[in-house]
N, CA, C and O atoms as a CHARMM CRD file, in Angstrom:
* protein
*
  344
    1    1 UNK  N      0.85300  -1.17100   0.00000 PROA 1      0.00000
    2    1 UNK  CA     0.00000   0.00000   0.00000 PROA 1      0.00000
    3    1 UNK  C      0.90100   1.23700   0.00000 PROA 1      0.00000
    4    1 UNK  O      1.86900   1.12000   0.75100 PROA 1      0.00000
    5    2 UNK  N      0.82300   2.25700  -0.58500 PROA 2      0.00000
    6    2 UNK  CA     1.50800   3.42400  -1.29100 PROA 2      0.00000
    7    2 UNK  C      0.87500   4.20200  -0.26800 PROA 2      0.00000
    8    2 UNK  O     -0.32200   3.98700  -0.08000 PROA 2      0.00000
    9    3 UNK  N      1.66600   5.38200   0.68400 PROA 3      0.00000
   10    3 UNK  CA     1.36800   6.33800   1.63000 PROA 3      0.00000
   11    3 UNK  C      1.77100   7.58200   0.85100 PROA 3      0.00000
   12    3 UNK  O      2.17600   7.55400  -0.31100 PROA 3      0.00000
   13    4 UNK  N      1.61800   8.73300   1.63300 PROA 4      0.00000
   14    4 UNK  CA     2.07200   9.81900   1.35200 PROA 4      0.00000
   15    4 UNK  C      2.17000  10.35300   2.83100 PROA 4      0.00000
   16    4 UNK  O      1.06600  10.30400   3.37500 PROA 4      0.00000
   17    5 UNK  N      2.94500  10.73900   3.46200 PROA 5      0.00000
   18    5 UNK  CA     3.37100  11.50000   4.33100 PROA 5      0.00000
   19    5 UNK  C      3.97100  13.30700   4.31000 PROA 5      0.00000
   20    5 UNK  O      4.91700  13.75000   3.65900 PROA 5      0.00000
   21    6 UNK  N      3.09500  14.02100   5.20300 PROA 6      0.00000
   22    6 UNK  CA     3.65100  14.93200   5.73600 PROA 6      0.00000
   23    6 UNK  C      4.26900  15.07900   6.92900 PROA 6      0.00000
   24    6 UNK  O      3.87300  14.41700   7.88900 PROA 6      0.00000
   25    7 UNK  N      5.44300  16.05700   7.06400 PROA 7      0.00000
   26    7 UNK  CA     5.77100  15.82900   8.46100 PROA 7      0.00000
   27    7 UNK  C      6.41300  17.22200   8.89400 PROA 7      0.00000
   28    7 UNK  O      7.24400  17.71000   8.12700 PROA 7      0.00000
   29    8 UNK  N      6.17300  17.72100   9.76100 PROA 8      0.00000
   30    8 UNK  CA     7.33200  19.06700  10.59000 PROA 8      0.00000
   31    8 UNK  C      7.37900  18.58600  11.28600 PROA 8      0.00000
   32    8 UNK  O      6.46100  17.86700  11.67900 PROA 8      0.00000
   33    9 UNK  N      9.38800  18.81600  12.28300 PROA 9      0.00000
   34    9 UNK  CA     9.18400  18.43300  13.14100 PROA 9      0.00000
   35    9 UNK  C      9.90900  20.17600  13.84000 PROA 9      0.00000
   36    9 UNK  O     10.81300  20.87300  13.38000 PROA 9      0.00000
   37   10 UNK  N      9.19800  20.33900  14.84200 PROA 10     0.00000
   38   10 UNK  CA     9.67300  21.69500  15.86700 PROA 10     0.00000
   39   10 UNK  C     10.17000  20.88400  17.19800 PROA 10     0.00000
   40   10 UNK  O      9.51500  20.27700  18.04600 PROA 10     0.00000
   41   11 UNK  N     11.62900  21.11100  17.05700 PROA 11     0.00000
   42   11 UNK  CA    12.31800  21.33300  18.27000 PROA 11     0.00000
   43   11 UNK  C     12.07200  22.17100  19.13500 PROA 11     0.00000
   44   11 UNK  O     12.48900  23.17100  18.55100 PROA 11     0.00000
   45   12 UNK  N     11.55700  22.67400  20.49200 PROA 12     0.00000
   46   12 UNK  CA    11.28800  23.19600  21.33400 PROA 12     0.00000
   47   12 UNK  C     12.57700  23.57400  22.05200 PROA 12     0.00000
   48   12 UNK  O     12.61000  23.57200  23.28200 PROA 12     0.00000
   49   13 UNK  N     13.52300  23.86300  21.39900 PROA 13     0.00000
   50   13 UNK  CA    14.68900  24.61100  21.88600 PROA 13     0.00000
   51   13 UNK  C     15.35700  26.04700  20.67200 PROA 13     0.00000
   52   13 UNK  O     14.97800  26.44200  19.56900 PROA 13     0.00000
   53   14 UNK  N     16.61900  26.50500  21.71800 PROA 14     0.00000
   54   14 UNK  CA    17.34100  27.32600  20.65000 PROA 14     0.00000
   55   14 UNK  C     18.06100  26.83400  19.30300 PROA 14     0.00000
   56   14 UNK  O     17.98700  27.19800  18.13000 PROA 14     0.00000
   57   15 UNK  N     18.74300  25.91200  19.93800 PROA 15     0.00000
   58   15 UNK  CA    19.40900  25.04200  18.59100 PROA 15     0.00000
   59   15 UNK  C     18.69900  23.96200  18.59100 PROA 15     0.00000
   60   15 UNK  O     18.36100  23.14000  19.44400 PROA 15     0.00000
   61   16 UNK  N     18.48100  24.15500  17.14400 PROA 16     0.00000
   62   16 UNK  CA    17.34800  23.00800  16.27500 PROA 16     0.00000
   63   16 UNK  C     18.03500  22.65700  15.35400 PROA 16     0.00000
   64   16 UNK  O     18.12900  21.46700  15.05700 PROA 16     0.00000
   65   17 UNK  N     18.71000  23.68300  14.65400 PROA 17     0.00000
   66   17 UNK  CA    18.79300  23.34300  13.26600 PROA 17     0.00000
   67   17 UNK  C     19.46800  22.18900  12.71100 PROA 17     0.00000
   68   17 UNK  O     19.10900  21.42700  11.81300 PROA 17     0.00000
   69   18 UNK  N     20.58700  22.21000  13.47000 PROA 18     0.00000
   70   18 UNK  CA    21.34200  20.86800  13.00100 PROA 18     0.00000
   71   18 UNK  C     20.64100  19.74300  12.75800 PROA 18     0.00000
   72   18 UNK  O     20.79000  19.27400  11.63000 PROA 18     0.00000
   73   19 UNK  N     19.21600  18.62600  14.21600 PROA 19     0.00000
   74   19 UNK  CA    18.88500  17.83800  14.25300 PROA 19     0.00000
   75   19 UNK  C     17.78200  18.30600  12.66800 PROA 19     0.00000
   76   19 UNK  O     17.53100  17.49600  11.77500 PROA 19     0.00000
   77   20 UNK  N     17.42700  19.36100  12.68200 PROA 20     0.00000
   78   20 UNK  CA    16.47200  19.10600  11.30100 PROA 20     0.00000
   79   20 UNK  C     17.40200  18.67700  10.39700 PROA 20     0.00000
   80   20 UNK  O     16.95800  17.70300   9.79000 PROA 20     0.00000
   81   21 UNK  N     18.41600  18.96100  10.07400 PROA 21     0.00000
   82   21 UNK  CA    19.53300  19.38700   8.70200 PROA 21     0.00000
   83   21 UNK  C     19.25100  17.07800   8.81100 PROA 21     0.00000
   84   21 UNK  O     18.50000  16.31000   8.21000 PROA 21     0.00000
   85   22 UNK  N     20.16600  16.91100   9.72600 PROA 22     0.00000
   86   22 UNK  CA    20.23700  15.63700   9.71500 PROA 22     0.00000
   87   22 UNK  C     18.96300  14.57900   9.77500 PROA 22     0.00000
   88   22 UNK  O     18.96600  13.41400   9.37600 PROA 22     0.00000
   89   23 UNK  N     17.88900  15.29700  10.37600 PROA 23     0.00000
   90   23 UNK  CA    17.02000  13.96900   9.82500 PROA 23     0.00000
   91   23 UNK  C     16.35300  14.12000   8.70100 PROA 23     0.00000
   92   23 UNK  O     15.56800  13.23100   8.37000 PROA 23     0.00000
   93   24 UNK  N     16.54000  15.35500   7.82800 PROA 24     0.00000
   94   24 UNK  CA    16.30000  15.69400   6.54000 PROA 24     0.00000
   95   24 UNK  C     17.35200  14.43800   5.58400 PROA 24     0.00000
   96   24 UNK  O     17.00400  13.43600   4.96000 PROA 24     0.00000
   97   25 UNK  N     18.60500  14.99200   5.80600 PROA 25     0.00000
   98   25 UNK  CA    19.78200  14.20300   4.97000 PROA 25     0.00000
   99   25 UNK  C     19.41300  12.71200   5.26100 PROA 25     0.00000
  100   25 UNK  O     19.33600  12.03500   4.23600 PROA 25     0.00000
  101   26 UNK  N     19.15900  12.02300   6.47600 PROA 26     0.00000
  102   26 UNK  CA    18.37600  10.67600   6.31500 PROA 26     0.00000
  103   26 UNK  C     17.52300  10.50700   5.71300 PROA 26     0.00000
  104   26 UNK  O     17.86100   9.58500   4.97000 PROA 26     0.00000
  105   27 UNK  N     16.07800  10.91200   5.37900 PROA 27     0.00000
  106   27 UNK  CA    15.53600  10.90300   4.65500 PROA 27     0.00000
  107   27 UNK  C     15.36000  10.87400   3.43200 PROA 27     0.00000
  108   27 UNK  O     14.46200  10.23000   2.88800 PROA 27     0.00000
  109   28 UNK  N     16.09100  11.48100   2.92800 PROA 28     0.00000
  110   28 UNK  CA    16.85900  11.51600   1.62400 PROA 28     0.00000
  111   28 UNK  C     17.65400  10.40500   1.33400 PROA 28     0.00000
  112   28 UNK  O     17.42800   9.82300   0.27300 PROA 28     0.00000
  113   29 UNK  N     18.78200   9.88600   2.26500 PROA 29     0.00000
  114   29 UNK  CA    18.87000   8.61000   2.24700 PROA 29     0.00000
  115   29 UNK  C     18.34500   7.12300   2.38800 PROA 29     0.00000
  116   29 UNK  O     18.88400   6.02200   2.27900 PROA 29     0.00000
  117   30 UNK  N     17.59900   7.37800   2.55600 PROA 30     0.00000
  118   30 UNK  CA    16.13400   6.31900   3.07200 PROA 30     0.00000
  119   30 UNK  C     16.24500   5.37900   1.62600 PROA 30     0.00000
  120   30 UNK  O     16.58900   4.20700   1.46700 PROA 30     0.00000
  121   31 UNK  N     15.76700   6.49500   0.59100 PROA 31     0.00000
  122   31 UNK  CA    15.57200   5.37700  -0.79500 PROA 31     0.00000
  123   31 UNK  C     14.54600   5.97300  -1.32000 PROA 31     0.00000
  124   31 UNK  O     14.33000   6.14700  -2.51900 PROA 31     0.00000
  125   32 UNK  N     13.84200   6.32200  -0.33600 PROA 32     0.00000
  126   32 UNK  CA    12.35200   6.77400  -0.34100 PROA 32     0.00000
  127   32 UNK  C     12.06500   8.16600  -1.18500 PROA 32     0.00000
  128   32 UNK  O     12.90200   9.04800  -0.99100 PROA 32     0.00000
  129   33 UNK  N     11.36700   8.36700  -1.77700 PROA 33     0.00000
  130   33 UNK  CA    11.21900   9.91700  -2.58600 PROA 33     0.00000
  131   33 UNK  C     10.64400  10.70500  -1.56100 PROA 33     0.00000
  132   33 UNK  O      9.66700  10.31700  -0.92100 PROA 33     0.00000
  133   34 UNK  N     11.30900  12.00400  -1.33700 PROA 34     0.00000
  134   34 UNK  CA    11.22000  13.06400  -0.23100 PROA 34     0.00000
  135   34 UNK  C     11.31000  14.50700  -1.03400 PROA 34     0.00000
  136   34 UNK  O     12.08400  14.83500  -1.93300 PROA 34     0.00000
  137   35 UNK  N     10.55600  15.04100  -0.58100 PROA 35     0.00000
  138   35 UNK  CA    10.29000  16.30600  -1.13100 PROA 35     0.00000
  139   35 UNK  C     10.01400  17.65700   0.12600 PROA 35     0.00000
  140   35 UNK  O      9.10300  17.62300   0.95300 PROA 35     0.00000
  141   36 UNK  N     11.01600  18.75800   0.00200 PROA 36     0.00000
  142   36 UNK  CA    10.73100  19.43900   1.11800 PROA 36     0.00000
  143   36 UNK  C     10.02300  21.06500   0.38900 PROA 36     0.00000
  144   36 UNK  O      9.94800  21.52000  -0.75300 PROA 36     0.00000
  145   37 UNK  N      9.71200  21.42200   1.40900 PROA 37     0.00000
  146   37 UNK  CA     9.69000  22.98700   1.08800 PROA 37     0.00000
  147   37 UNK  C      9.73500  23.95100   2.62800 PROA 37     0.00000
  148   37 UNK  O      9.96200  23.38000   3.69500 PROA 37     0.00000
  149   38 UNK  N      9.57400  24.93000   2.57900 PROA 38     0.00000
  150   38 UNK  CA     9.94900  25.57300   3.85400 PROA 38     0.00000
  151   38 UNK  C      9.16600  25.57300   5.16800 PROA 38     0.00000
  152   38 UNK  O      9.53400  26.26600   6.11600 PROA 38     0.00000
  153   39 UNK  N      8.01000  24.73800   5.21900 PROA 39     0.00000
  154   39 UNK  CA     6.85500  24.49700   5.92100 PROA 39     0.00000
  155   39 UNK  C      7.29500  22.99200   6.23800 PROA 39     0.00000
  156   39 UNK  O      7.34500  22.67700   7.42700 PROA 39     0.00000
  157   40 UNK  N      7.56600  22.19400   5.42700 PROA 40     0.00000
  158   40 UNK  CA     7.14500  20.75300   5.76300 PROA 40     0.00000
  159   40 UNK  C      8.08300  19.54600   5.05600 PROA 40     0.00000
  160   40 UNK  O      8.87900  20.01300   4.24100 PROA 40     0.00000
  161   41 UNK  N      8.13200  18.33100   5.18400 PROA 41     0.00000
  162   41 UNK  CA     9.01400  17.66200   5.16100 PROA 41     0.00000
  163   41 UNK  C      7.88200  16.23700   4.03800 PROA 41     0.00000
  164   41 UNK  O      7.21300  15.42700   4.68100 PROA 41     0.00000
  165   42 UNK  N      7.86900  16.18600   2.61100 PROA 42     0.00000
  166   42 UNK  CA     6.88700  15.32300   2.75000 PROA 42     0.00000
  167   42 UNK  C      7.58000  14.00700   1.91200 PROA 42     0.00000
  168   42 UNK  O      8.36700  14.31900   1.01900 PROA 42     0.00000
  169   43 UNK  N      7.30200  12.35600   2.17900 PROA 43     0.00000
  170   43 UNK  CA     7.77100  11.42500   2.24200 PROA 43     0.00000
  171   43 UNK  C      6.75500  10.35500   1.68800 PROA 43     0.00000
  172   43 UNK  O      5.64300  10.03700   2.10700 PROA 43     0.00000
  173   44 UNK  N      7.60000   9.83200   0.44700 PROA 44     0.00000
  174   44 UNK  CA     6.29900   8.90000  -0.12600 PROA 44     0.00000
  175   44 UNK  C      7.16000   7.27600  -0.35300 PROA 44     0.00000
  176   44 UNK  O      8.36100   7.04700  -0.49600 PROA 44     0.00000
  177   45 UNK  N      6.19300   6.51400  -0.31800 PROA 45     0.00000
  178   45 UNK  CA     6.62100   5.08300  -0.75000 PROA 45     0.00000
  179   45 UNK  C      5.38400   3.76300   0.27300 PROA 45     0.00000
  180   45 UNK  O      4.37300   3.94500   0.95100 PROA 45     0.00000
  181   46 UNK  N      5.92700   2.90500   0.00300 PROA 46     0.00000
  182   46 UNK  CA     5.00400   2.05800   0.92400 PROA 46     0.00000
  183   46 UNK  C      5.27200   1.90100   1.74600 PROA 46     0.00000
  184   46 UNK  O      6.43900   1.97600   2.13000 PROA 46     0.00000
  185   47 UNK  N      3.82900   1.46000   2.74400 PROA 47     0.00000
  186   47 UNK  CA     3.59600   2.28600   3.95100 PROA 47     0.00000
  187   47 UNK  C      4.84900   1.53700   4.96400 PROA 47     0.00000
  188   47 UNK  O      5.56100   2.24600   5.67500 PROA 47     0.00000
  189   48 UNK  N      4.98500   0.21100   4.92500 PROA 48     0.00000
  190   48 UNK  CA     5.73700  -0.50600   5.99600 PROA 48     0.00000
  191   48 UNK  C      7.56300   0.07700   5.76600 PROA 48     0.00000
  192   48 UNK  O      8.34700  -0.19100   6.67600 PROA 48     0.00000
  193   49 UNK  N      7.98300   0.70700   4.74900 PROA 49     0.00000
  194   49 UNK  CA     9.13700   1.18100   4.52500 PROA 49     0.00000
  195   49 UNK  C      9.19700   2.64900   4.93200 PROA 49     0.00000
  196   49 UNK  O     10.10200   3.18300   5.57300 PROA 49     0.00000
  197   50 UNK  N      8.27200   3.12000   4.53600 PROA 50     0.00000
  198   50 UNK  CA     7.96800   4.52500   5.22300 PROA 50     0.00000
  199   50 UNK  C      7.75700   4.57400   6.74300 PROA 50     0.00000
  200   50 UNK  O      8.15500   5.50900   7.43700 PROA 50     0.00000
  201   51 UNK  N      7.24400   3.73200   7.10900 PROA 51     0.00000
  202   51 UNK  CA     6.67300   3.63500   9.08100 PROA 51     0.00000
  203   51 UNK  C      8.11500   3.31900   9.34500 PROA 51     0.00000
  204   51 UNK  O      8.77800   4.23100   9.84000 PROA 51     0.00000
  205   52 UNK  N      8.82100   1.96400   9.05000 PROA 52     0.00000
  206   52 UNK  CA    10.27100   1.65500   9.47500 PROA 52     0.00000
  207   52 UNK  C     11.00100   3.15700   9.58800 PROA 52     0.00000
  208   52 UNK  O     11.11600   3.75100  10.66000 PROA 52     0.00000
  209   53 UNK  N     11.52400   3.72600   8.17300 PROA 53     0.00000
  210   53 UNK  CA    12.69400   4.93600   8.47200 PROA 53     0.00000
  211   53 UNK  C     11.96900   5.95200   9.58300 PROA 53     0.00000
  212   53 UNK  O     12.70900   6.37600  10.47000 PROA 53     0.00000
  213   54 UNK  N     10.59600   6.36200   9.59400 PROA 54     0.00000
  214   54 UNK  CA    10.35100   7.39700  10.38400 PROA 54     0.00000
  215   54 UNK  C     10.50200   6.68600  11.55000 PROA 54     0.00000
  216   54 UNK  O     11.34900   6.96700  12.39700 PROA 54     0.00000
  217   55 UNK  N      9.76400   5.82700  11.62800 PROA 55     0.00000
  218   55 UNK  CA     9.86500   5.56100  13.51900 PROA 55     0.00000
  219   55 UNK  C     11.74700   5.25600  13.58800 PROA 55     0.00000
  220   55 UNK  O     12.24300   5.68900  14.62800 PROA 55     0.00000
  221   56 UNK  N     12.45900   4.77800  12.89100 PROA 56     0.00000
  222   56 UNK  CA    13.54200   5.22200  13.40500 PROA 56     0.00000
  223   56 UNK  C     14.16700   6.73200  13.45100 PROA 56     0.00000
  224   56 UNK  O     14.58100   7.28000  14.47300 PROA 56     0.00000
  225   57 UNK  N     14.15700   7.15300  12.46200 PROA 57     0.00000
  226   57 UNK  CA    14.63200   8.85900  12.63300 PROA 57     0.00000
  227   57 UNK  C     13.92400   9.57600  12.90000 PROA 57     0.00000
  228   57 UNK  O     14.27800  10.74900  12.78200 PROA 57     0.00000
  229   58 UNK  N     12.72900   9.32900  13.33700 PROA 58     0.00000
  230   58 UNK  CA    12.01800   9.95900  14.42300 PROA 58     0.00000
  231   58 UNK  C     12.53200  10.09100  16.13200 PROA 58     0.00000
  232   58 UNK  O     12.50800  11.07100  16.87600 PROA 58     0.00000
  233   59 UNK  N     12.95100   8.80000  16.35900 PROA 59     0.00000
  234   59 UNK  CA    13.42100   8.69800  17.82200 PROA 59     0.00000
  235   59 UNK  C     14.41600   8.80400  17.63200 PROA 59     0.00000
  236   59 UNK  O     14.81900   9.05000  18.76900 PROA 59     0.00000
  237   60 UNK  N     15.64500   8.82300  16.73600 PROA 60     0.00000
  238   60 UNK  CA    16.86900   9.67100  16.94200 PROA 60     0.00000
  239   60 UNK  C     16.90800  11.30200  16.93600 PROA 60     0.00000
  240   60 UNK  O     17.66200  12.14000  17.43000 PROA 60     0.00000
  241   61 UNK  N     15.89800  11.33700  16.25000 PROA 61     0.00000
  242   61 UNK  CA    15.77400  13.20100  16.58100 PROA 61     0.00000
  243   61 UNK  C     15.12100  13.92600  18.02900 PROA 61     0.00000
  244   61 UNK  O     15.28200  15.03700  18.53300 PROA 61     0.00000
  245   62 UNK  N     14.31900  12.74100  18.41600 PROA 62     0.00000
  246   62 UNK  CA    13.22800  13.01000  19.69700 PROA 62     0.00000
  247   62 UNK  C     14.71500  13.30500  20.80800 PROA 62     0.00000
  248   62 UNK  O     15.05100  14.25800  21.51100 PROA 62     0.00000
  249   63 UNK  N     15.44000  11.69300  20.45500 PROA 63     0.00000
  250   63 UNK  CA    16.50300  11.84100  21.54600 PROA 63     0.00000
  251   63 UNK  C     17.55200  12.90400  21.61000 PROA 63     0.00000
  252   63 UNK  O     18.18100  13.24500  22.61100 PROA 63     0.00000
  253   64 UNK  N     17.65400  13.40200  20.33500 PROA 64     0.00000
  254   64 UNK  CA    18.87400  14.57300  20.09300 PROA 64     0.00000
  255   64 UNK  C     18.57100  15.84800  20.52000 PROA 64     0.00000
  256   64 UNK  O     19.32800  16.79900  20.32800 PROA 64     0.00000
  257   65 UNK  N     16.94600  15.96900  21.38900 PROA 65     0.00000
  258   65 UNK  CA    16.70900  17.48200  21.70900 PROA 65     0.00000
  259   65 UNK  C     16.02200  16.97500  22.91900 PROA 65     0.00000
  260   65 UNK  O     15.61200  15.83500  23.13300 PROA 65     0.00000
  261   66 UNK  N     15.95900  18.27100  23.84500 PROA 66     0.00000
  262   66 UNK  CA    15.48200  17.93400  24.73600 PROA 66     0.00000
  263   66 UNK  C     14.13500  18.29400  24.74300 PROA 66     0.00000
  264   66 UNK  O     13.81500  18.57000  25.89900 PROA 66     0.00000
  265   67 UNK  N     13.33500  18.39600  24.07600 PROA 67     0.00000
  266   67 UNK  CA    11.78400  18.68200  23.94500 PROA 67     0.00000
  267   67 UNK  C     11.76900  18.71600  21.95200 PROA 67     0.00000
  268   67 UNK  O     12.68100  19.16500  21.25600 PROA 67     0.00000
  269   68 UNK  N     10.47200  18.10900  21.45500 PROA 68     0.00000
  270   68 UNK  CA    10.34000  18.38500  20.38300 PROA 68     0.00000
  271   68 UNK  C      8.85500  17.92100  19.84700 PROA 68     0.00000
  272   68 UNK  O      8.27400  16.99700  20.41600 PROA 68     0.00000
  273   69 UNK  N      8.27800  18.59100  18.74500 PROA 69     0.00000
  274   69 UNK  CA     7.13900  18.01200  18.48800 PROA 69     0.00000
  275   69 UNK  C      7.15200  17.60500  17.28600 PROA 69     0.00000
  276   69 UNK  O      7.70600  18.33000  16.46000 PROA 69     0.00000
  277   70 UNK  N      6.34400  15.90000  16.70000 PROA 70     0.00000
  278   70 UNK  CA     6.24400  16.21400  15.17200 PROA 70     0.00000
  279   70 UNK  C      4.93900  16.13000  14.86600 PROA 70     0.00000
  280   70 UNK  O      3.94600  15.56100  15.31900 PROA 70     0.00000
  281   71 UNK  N      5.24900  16.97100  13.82500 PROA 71     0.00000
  282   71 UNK  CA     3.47800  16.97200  13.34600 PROA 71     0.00000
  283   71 UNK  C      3.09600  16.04800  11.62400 PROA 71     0.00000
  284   71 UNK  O      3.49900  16.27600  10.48300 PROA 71     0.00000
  285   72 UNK  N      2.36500  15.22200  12.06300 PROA 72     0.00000
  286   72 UNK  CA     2.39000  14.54300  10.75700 PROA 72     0.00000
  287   72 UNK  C      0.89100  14.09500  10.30200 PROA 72     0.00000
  288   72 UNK  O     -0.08100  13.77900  10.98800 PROA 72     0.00000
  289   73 UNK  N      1.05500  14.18000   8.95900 PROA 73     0.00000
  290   73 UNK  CA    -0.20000  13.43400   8.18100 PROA 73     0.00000
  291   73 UNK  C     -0.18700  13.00100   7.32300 PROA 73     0.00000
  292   73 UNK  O      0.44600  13.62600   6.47200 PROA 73     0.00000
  293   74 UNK  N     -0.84000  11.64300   6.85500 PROA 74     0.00000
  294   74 UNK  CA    -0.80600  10.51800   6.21500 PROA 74     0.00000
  295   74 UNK  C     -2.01400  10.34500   5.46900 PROA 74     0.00000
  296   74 UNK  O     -3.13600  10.15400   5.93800 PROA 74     0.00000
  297   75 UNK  N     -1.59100  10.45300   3.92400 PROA 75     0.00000
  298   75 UNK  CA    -3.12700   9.86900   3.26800 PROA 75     0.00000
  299   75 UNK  C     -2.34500   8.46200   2.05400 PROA 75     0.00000
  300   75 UNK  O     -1.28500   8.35900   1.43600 PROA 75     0.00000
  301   76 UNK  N     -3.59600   7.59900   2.22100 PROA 76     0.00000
  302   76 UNK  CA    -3.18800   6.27700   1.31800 PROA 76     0.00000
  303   76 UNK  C     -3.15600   6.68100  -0.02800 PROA 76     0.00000
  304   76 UNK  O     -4.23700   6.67500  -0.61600 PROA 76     0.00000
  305   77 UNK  N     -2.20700   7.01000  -0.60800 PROA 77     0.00000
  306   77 UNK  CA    -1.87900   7.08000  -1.68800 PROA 77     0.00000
  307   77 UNK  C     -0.73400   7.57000  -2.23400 PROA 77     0.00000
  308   77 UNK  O     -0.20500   8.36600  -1.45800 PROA 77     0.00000
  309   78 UNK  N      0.06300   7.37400  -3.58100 PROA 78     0.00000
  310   78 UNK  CA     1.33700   8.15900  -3.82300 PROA 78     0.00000
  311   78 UNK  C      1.17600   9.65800  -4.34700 PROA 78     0.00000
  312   78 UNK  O      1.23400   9.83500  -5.56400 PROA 78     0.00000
  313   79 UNK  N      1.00700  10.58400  -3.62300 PROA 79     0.00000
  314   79 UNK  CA     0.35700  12.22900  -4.02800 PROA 79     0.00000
  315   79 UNK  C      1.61800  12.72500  -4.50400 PROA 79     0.00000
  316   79 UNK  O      1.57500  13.91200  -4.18000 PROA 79     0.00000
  317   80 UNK  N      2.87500  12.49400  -5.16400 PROA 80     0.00000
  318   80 UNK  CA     4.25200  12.80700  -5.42100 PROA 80     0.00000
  319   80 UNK  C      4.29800  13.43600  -6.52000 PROA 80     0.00000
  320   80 UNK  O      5.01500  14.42700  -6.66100 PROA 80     0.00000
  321   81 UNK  N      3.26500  12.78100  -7.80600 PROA 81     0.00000
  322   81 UNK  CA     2.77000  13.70200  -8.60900 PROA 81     0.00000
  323   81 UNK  C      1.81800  14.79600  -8.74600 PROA 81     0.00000
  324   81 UNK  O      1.47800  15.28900  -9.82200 PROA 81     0.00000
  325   82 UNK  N      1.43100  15.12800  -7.65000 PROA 82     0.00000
  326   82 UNK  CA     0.53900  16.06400  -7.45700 PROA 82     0.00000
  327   82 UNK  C      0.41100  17.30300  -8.49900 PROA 82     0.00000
  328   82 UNK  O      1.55500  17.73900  -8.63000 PROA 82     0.00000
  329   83 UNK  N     -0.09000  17.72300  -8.94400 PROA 83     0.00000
  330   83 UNK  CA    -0.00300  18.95500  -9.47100 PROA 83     0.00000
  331   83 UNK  C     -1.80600  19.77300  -9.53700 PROA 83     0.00000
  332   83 UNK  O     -2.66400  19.32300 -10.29600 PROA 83     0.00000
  333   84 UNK  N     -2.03100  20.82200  -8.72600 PROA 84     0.00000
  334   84 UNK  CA    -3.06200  21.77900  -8.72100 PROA 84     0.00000
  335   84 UNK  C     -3.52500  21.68500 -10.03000 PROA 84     0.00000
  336   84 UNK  O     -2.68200  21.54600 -10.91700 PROA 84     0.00000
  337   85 UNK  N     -4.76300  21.73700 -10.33200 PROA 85     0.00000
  338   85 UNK  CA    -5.41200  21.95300 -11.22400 PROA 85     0.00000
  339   85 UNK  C     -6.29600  23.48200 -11.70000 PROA 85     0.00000
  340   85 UNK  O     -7.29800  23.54300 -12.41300 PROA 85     0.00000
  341   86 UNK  N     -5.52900  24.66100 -11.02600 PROA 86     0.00000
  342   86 UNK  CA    -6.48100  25.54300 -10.69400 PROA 86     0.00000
  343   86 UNK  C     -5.52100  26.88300 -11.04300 PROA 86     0.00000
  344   86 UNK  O     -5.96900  28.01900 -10.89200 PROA 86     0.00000
């Protein structure tokens, strides 16, 4: 089954940036097609390969700050080609 994922994640500290920089560059390494823009982090492929890398570089980023939130949403399908019609 083909997901599409969104994701931000906000560090609840001063220095953030690095842990974003790096669980960005994982992501990208994943395999997985990742697409960012300045709002959001979004991540497509099937779902059990997609759940694996996040729940891991998810909890390496959770652990690399001392407070953080992610915000994510998931619809069943590959939305990678997306393009507005409007």
């Amino acid at each position: 089954m083909k997901v599409s994922v969104e994701l931000t994640f906000s560090p609840l500290q001063d220095q953030y940036e690095q842990e974003i920089i790096r669980f960005i560059r994982a992501l990208r390494a994943s395999g997985l097609t990742v697409m960012e823009n300045p709002l959001s982090t979004q991540v497509y492929g099937e779902y059990r390969e997609v759940m694996e890398v996040l729940q891991r570089e998810m909890e390496q980023s959770l652990n690399a700050v001392q407070q953080g939130v992610f915000y994510m949403k998931m619809v069943k399908s590959d939305r990678s080609a997306y393009e507005p019609h409007f």
